[in-house]
C-alpha positions as CSV (number, residue, x, y, z in Angstrom):
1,X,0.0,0.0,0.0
2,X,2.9,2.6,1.2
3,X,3.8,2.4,-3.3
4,X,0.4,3.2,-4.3
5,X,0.3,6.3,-1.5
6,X,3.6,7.6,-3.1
7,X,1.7,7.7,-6.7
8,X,-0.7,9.2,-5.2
9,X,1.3,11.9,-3.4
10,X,3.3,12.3,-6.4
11,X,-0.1,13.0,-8.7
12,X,-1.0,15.5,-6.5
13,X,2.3,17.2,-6.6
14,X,2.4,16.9,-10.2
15,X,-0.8,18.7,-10.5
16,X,0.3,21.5,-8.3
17,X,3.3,21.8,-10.6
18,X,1.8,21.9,-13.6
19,X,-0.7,24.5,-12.1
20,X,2.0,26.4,-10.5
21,X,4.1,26.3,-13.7
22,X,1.6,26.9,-16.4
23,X,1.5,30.5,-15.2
24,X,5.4,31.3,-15.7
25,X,6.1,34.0,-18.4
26,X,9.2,35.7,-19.0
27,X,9.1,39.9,-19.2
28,X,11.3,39.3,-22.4
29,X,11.5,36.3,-24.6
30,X,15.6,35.1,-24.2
31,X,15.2,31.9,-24.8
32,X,12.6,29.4,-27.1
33,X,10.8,27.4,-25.0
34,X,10.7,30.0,-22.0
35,X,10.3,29.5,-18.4
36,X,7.0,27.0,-18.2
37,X,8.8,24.0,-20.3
38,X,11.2,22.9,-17.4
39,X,8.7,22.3,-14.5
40,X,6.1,20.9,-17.1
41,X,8.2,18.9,-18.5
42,X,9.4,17.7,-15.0
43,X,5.4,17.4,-13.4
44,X,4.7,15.1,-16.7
45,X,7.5,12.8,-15.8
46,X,6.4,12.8,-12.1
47,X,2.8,12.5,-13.0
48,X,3.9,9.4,-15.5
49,X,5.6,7.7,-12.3
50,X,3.0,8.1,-9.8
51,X,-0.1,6.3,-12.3
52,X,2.9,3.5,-12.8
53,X,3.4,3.6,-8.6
54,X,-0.6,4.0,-8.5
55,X,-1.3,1.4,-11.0
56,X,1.8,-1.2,-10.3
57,X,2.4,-0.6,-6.5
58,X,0.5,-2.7,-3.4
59,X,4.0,-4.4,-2.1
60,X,4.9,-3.3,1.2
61,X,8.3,-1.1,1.5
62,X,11.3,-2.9,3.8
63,X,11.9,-0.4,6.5
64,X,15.1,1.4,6.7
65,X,18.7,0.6,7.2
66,X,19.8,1.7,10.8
67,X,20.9,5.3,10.2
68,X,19.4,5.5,6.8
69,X,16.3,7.8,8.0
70,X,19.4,10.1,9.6
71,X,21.2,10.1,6.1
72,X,17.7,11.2,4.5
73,X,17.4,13.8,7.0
74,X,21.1,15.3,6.2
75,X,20.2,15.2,2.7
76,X,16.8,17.1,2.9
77,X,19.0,20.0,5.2
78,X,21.9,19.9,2.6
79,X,19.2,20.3,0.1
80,X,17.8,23.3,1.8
81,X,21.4,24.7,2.3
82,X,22.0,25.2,-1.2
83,X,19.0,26.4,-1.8
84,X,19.8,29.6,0.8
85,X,23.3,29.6,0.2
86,X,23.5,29.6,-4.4
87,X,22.3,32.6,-5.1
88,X,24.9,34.8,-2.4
89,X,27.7,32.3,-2.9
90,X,27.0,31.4,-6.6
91,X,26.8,28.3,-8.6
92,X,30.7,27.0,-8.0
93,X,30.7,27.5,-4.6
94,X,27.3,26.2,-3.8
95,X,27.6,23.5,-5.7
96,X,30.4,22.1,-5.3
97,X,30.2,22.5,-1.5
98,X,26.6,20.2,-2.3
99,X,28.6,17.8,-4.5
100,X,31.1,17.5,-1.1
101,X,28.6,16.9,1.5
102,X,26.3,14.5,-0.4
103,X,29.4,12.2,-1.2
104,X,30.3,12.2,2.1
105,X,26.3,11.4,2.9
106,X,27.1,8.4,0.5
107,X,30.2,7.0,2.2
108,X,33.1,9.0,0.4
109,X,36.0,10.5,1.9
110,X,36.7,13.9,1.6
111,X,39.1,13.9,-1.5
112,X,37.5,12.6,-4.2
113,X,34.0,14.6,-3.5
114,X,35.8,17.9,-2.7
115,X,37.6,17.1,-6.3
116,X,34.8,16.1,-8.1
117,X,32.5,18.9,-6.5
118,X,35.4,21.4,-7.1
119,X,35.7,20.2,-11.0
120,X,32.6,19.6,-11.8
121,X,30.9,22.9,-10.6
122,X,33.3,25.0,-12.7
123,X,33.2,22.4,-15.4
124,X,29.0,22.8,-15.9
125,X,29.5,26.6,-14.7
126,X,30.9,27.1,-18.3
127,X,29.2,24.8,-19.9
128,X,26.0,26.6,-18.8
129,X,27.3,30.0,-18.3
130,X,29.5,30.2,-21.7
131,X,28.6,28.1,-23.9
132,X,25.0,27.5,-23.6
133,X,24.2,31.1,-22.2
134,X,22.3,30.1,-19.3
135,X,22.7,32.6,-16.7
136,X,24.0,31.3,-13.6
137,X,25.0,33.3,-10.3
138,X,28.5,34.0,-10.1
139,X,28.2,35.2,-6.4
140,X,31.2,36.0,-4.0
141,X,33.6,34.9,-7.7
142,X,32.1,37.4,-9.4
143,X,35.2,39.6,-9.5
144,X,37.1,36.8,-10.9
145,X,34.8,36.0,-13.6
């Protein structure tokens, strides 16, 4: 049963997005799809997944790993963190500071996530930012960039 209450959970959240994200307009067109396409695009998919959950689901859930429900609740503050901290600090620093704390949520050390955050945030910074002209927050770097 705990499946088919996810689907429907997830409906209902999908419906919100969709309503929620109908409405987005941008002052100036930049761009060809505009604002609305991402969160449609992302309510379909969620909608898709809870009628498969709604339709598929009945099997009860295994309860979770000791410390799992602590892990869960790290990653829904670290979450949260970036959130407040991306636009003042900017995409690099937030994110790769998110890429460091969720590998060490999944058992990494602190090398290769500080590495990996590090590289990857500047690598999809320009990616975004240059190449793909998607404006992304630059933050306390921004004399630097």
């Amino acid at each position: 049963m705990n499946d088919r209450k996810l689907g429907i959970a997830a409906l209902a959240l999908a419906v919100v997005m969709f309503w929620q994200g109908w409405g987005l307009e941008a002052p100036f067109s930049y761009e060809p799809l505009g604002p609305r396409a991402f969160p449609l695009l992302i309510a379909a998919v969620m909608a898709v997944c809870g009628i498969v959950l709604v339709v598929k689901g009945g099997g009860q859930s295994e309860p979770n790993p000791p410390g799992a429900s602590l892990r869960i609740g790290a990653m829904f503050l670290v979450i949260v963190g970036y959130a407040l901290i991306y636009q003042p600090a900017g995409f690099i620093i937030a994110t790769a500071l998110m890429t460091m704390l969720v590998g060490r949520l999944f058992g990494g050390g602190w090398l290769k996530p500080a590495v990996c955050g590090v590289l990857g945030s500047v690598l999809f910074f320009f990616l975004f930012d240059r190449v793909l002209d998607v404006v992304l927050p630059l933050g306390v770097l921004e004399a630097w960039l």
